[in-house]
C-alpha positions as CSV (number, residue, x, y, z in Angstrom):
1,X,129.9,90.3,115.1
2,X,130.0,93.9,116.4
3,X,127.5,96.0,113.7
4,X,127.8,99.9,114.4
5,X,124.8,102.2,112.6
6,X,125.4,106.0,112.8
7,X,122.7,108.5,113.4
8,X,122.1,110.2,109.8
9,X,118.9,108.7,109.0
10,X,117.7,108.5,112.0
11,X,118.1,112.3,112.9
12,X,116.5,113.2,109.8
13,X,113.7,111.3,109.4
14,X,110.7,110.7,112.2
15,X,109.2,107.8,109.0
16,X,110.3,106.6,105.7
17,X,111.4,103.9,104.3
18,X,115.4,104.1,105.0
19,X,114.6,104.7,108.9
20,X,112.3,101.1,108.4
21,X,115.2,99.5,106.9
22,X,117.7,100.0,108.8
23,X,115.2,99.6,111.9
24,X,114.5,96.4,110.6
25,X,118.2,94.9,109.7
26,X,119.0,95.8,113.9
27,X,115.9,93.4,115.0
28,X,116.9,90.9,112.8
29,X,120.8,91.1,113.5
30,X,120.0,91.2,117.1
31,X,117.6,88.0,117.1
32,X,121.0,86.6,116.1
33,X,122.6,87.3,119.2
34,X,124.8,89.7,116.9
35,X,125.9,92.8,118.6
36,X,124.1,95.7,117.1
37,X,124.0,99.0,118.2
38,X,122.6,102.0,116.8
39,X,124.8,105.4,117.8
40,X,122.0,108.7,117.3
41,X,122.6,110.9,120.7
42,X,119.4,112.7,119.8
43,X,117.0,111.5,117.2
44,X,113.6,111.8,115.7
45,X,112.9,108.7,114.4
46,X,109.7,107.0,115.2
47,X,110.7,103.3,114.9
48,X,113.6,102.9,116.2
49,X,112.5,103.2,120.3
50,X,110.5,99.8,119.3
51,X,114.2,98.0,119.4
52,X,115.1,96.1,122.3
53,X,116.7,97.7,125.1
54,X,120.5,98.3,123.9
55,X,120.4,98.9,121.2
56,X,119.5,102.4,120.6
57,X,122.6,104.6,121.7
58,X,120.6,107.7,122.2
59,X,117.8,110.0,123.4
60,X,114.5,110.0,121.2
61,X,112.8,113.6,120.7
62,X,109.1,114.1,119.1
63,X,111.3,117.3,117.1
64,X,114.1,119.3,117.4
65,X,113.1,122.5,119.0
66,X,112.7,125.9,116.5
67,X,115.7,126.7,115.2
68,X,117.9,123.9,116.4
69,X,118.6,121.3,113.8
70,X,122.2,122.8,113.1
71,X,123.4,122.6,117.3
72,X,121.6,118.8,116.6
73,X,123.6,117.7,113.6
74,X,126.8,119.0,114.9
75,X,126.2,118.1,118.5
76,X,125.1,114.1,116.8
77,X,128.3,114.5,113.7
78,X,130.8,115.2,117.1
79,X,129.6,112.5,119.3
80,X,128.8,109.5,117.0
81,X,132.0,109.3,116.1
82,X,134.0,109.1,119.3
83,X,131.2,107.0,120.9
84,X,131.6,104.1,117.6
85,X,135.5,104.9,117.6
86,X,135.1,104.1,121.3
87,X,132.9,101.0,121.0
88,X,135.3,99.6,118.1
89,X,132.6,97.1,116.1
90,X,134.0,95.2,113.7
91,X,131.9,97.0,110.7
92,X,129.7,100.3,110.5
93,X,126.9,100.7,108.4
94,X,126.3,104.3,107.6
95,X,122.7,105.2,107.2
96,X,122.8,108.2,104.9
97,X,125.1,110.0,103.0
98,X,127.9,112.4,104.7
99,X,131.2,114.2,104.1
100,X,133.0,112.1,106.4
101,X,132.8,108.5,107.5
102,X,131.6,108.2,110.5
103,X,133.1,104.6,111.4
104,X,136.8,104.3,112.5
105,X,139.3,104.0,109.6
106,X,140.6,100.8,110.6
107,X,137.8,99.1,110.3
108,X,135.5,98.6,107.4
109,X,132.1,101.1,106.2
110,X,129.4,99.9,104.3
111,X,126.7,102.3,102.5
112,X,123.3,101.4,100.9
113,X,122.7,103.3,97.5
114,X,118.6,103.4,97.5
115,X,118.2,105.3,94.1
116,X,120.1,107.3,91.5
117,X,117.3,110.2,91.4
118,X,119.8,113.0,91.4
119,X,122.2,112.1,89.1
120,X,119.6,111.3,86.8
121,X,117.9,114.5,87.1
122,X,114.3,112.8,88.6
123,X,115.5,115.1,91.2
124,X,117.2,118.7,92.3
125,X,119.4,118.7,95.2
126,X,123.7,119.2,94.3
127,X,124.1,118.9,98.2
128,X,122.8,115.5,98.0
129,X,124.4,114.3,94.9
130,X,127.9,115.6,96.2
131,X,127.4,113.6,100.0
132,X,126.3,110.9,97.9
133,X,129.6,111.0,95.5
134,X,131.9,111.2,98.5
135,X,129.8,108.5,100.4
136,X,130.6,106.3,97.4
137,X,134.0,106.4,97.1
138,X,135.0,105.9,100.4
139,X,132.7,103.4,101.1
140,X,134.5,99.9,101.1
141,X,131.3,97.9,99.7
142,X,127.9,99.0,98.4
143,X,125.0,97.4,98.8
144,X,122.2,98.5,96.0
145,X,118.7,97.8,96.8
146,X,117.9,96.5,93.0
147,X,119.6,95.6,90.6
148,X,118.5,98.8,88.4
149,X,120.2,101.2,91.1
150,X,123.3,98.7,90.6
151,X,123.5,99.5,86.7
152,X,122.9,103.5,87.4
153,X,125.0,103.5,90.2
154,X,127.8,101.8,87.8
155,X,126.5,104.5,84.8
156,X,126.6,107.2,86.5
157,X,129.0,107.1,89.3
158,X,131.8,104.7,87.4
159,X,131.8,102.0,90.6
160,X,133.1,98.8,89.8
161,X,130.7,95.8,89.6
162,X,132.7,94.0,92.2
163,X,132.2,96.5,94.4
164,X,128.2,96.0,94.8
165,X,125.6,93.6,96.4
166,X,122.5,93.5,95.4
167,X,120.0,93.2,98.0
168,X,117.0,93.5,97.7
169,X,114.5,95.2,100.7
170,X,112.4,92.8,102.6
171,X,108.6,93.6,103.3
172,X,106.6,93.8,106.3
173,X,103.6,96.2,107.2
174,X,102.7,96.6,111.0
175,X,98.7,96.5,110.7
176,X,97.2,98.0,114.1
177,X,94.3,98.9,115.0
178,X,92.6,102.3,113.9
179,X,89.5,104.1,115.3
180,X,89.5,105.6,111.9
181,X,87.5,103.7,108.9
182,X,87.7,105.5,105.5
183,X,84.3,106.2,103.8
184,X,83.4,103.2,101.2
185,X,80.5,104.7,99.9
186,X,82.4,106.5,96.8
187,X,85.2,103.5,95.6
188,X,88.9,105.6,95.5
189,X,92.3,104.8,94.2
190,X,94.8,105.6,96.3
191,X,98.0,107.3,95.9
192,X,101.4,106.6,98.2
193,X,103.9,109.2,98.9
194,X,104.9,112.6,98.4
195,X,104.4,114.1,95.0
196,X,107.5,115.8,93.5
197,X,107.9,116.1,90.0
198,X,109.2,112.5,89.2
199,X,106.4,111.1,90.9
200,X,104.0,112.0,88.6
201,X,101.1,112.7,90.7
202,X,99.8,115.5,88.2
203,X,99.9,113.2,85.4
204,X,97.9,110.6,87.2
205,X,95.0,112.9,88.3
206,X,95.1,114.1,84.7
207,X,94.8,110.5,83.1
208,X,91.7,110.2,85.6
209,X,90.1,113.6,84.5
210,X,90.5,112.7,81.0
211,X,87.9,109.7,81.2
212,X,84.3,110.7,82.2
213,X,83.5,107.3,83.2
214,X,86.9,107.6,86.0
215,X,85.8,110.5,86.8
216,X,82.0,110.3,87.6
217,X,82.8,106.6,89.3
218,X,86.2,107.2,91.4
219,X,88.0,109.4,94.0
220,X,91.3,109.9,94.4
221,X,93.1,109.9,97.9
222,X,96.8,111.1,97.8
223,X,98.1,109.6,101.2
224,X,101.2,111.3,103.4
225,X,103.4,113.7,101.8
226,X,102.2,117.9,102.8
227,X,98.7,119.6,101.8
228,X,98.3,120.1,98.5
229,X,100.5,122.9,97.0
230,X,98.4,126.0,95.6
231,X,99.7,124.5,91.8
232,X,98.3,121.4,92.4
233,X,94.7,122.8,93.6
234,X,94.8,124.5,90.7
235,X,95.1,121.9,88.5
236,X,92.3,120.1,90.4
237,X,90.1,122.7,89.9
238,X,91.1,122.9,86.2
239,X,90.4,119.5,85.9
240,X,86.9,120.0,86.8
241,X,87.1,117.5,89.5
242,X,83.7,117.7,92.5
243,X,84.5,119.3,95.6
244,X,86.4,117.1,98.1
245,X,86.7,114.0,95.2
246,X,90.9,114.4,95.4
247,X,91.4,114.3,99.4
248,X,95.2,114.6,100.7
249,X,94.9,112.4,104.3
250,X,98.2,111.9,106.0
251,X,98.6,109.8,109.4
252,X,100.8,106.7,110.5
253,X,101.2,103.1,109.4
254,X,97.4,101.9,110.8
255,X,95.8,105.0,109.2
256,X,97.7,103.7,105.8
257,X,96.4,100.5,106.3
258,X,93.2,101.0,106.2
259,X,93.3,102.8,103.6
260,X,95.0,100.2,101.3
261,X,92.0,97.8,102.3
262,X,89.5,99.9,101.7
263,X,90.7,101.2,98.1
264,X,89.2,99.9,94.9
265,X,93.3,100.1,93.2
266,X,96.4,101.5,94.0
267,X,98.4,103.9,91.0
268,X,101.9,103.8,91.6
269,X,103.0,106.3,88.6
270,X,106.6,107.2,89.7
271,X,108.9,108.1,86.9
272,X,112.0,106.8,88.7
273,X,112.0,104.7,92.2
274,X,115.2,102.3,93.4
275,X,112.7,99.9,94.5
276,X,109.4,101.2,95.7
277,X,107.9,99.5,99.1
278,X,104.0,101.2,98.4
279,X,103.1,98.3,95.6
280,X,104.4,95.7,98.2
281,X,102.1,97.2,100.8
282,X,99.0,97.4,98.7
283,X,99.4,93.5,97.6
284,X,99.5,92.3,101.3
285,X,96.6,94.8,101.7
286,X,94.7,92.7,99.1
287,X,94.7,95.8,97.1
288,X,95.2,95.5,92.7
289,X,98.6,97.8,91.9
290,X,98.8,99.7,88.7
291,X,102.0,100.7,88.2
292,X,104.5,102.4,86.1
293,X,106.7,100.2,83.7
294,X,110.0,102.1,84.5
295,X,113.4,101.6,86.7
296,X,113.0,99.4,88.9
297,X,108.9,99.0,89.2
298,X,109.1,95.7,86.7
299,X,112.1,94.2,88.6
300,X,110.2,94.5,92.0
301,X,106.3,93.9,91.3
302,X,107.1,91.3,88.0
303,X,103.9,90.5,86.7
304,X,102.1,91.5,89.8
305,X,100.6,94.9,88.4
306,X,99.2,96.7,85.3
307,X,101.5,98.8,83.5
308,X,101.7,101.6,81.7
309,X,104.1,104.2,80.3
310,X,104.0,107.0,83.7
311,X,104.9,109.3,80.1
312,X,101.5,108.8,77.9
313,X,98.7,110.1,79.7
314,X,96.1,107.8,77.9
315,X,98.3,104.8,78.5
316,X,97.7,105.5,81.7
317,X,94.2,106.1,81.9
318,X,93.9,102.7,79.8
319,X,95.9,100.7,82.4
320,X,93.8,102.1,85.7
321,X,89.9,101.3,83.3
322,X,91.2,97.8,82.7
323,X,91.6,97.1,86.0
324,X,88.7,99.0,87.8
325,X,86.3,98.0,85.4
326,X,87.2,94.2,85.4
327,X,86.4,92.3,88.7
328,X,88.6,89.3,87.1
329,X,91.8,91.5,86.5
330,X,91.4,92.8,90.2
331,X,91.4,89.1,91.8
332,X,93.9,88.1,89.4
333,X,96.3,90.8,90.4
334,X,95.9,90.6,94.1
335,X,96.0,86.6,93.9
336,X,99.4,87.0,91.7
337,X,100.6,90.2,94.5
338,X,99.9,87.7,97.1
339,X,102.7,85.2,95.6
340,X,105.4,88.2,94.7
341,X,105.3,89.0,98.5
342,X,107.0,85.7,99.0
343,X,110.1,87.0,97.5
344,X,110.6,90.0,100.0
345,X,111.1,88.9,103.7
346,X,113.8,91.2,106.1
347,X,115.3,87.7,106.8
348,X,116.2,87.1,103.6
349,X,117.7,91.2,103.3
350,X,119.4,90.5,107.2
351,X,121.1,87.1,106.1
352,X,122.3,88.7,102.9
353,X,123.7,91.8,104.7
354,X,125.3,89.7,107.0
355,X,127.2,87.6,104.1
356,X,128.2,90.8,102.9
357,X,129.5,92.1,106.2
358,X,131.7,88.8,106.5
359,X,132.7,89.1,103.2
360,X,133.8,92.7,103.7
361,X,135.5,91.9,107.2
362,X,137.6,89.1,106.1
């Protein structure tokens, strides 16, 4: 099977989870002798120049130069399009959302719907929502990455059920070596991801400030995302947290890996996530996950995590005490995140893309 991916992720992001995912669907689809090719003339993406030779259709840049990204996106919108038209595979996957498809029109699209953020107002961005409406519709089959984005995406946007997969993401952390060990001598939880409103970063910190016991024992390390915005300093100093005790460290994958081992528990307190790859990491880190109970967290984690309501403040100070206090509850979580891992494998998400590529094609 010829399998065409455009460029719009990878042009866009230099990390992140979409970039991983569709990084990871080419290695597996090429370990089947399929013929995969991933069309981004110039791209920022980090992952993707792991991929064996051939694949990548493209140039890889550490940024765009100042001022650039427009001649970029044109320059890669222009070219990917005659180079797949050219190419002719038998199915493209686009990568992101878009105004026009960037596969020829004989030939079927595919699109993965991650989350329903913006339509559901988690998030503010019309641009988004619009490429995401017309992605949608011309797409001939979606592919949801749980089964909650299914039901939104069938709420909010009107698509038929027939016309969506479910599939969900498959799990694998690179651990490599780091020079860099973080200090153990004060225990932390640890915090995944950027913090826009909908992830609930401000709510967490305020759950931990709100216990003296949390606060005098604990740290709290907010990893990747930007510095801390002058509104959230604030509230860290209004929360009468010690110099240095909430720490924003960013870095790559090894970085994050050590600090999932060395963290006492993980606090996932999203309002709203389509699937959520952080908890995944901290179980095969052997790290205890307390997690919101909403969207897709239960779906994903099952009875792998501690939950509380990301909405009540005490509920969630209540749910991170009853773990970090309780040496039982921590092995019992990271013995029961061990087992949930087994579900997620990018085999499993490559062989099920594939059945819905054959099913689209024929």
């Amino acid at each position: 099977m010829k399998i065409a991916f455009d460029h719009e992720i990878f042009c866009r992001q230099p990390f992140g989870g979409i970039s991983r995912y569709f990084t990871q669907l080419a290695e597996q689809f090429a370990l089947r002798n399929h013929d995969v090719k991933i069309f981004a003339p110039f791209h920022i993406n980090r992952y993707i120049p792991e991929l064996p030779n051939g694949v990548v259709q493209g140039t890889h840049l550490d940024h765009y130069p100042k001022k650039t990204d427009r001649f970029f996106k044109a320059y890669n919108d222009f070219f990917v399009r005659r180079k797949i038209k050219r190419w002719d595979p038998d199915i493209t996957h686009e990568t992101y959302y878009a105004n026009t498809r960037t596969g020829p029109a004989n030939k079927p699209t595919v699109l993965t719907v991650y989350d329903m953020i913006h339509e559901l107002n988690f998030a503010s961005s019309p641009i988004t929502k619009e490429l995401k409406r017309k992605s949608v519709e011309r797409a001939d089959h979606i592919i949801a990455i749980s089964e909650n984005t299914r039901t939104d995406l069938m709420k909010t946007l009107g698509v038929s059920s027939d016309k969506i997969s479910v599939i969900h993401l498959g799990f694998d952390i690179r651990k490599t070596a780091s020079n860099f060990k973080p200090d153990h001598e004060i225990p932390y939880l640890l915090y995944v991801g950027p913090r826009l409103g909908y992830k609930n970063f401000l709510r967490f910190i305020e759950a931990v400030a709100s216990s003296p016991s949390l606060k005098g024992d604990f740290n709290i390390v907010a990893f990747g995302g930007y510095d801390f915005t002058p509104e959230e300093q604030d509230m860290i100093r209004k929360l009468g947290f010690r110099a240095d005790q909430v720490l924003q460290v960013s870095g790559n994958d090894s970085l994050l890996s050590e600090y999932y081992d060395g963290a006492h528990a993980f606090v996932y307190p999203s309002l709203y996530e389509g699937f959520g790859i952080p908890p995944l990491e901290a179980m095969a880190h052997k790290c205890p996950v307390i997690s919101s109970n909403t969207s897709s967290m239960p779906e994903i984690i099952g009875d792998a995590a501690e939950f509380f309501n990301p909405l009540n403040t005490p509920d969630i100070t209540r749910a991170i005490s009853s773990v970090v206090y309780s040496d039982q509850r921590r092995e019992q979580l990271i013995k029961k995140g061990l087992s949930r891992l087994q579900m997620y494998s990018w085999e499993a998400c490559a062989e099920q893309t594939l059945n819905v590529y054959q099913k689209v094609i024929t």
